[in-house]
C-alpha positions as CSV (number, residue, x, y, z in Angstrom):
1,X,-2.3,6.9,20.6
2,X,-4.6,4.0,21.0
3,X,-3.0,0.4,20.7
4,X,-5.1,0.0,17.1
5,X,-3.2,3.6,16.0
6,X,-0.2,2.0,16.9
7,X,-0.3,-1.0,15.4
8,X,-0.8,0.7,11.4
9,X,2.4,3.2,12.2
10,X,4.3,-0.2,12.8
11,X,2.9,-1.8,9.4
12,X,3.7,1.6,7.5
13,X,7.0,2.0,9.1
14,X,8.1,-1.9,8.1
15,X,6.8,-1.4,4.7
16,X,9.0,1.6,4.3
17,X,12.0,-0.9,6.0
18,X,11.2,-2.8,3.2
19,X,11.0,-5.5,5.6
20,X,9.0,-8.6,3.9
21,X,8.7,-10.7,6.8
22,X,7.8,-7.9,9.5
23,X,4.6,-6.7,6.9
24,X,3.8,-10.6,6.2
25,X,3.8,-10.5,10.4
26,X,1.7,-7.6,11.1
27,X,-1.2,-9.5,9.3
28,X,-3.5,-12.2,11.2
29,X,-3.3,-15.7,9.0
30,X,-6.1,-15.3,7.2
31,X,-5.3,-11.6,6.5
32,X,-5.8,-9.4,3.0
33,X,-4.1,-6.5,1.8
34,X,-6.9,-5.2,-1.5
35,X,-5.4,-2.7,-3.5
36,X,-8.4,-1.2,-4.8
37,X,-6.5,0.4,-8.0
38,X,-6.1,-2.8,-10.1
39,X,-9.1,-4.6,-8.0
40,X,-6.8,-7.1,-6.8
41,X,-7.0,-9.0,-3.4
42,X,-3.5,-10.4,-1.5
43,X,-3.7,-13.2,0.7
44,X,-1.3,-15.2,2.6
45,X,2.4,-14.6,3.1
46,X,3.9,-14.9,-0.6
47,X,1.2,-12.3,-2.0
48,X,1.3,-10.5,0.7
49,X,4.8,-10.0,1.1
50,X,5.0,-10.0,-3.0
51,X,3.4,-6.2,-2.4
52,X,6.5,-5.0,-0.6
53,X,8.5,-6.0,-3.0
54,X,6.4,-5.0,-6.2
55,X,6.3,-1.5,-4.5
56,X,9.7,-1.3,-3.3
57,X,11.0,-2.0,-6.8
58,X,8.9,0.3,-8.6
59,X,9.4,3.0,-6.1
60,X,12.7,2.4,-4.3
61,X,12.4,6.2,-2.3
62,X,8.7,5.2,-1.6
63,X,7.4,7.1,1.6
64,X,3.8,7.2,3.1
65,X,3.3,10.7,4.1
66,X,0.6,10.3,7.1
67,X,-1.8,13.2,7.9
68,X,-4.3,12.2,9.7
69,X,-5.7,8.9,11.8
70,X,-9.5,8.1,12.2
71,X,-9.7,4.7,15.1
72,X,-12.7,3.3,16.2
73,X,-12.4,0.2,18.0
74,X,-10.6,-2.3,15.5
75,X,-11.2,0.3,12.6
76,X,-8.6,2.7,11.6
77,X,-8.5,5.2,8.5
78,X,-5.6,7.2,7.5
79,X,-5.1,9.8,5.1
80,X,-1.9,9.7,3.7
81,X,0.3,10.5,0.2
82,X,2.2,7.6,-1.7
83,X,5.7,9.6,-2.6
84,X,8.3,8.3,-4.6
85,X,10.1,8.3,-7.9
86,X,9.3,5.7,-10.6
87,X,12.7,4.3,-10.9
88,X,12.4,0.9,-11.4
89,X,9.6,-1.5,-13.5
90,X,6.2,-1.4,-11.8
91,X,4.2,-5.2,-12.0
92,X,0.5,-5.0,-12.4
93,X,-2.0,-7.7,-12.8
94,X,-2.6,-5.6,-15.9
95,X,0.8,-5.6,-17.2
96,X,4.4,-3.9,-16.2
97,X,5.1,0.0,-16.1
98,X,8.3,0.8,-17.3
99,X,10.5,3.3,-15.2
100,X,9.6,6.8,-15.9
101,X,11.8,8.6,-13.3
102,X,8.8,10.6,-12.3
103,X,7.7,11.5,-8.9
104,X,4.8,10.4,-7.3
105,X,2.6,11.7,-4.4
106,X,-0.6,10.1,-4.7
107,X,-3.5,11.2,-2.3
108,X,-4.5,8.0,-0.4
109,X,-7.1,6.7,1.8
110,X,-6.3,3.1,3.7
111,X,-9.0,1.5,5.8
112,X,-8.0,-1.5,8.1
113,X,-10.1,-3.9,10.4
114,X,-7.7,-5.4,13.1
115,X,-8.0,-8.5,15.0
116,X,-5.8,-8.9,18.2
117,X,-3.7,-6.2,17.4
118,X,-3.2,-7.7,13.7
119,X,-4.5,-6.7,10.5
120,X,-7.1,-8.8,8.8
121,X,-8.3,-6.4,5.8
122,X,-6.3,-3.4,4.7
123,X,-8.1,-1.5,1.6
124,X,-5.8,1.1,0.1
125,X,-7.7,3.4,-2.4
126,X,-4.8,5.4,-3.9
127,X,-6.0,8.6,-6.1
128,X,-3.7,8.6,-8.1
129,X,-4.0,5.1,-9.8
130,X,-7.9,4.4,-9.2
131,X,-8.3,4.1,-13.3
132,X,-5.6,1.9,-13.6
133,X,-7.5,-1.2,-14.4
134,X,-7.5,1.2,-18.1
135,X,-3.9,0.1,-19.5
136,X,-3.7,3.6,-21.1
137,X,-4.5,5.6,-17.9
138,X,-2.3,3.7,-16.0
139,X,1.0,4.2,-18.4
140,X,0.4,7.9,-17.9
141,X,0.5,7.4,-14.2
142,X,-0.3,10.9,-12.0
143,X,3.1,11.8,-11.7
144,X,4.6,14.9,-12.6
């Protein structure tokens, strides 16, 4: 596993911790997290760490299912799922979800550029929730 592979496991595994301060950490100071669902851009420690949190209370039992790890140099892509039950009120820039107790698992795709072992820019294209800059779409999220 290259230091670059490494690096991403950590940042899923503290996300999955639900640890604010360790994902805030595993970005560079200047770092963004985009998620490319709503077409929004984090940056600095409050948004950042506000995704954790947004996530965590939407999906309490989220878990990022990992398949498969493309790294070159700095690069890495991962193919993952998003799993979890909508148990709690999901925040978007577009509005809040309310709980729907359905499950979730969301093909994904996350591409990150790393600096010094640090993420700068993490884009996370989620299948399941691409359309949901549509309010409609997005209420009937892809769960079953």
């Amino acid at each position: 596993m290259t230091a670059s592979e490494a690096a991403i496991r950590k940042a899923y595994q503290v996300a999955e911790d639900k640890d604010i301060s360790g994902w805030v950490n595993c970005f560079t100071e200047d770092g963004t997290f985009t998620d490319e669902s709503i077409g929004v851009t984090y940056r600095g420690p409050k948004e950042l760490g506000r995704t954790v949190e947004v996530y965590a209370a939407a999906f309490p039992d989220m878990h990022r299912e990992l398949y498969a790890f493309y790294v070159v140099g700095d690069t890495v892509v991962v193919e993952l799922a998003l799993q979890g039950t909508h148990k709690g009120p999901l925040e978007l820039p577009i509005g809040i979800i309310p709980p729907t107790g359905k499950k979730m698992n969301a093909p994904c795709c996350d591409v990150f550029q790393l600096t010094n072992g640090k993420i700068r820019s993490f884009h996370c294209y989620p299948s399941g929730t691409v359309s949901c800059r549509n309010w409609a779409f997005c209420k009937n999220l892809r769960l079953s």
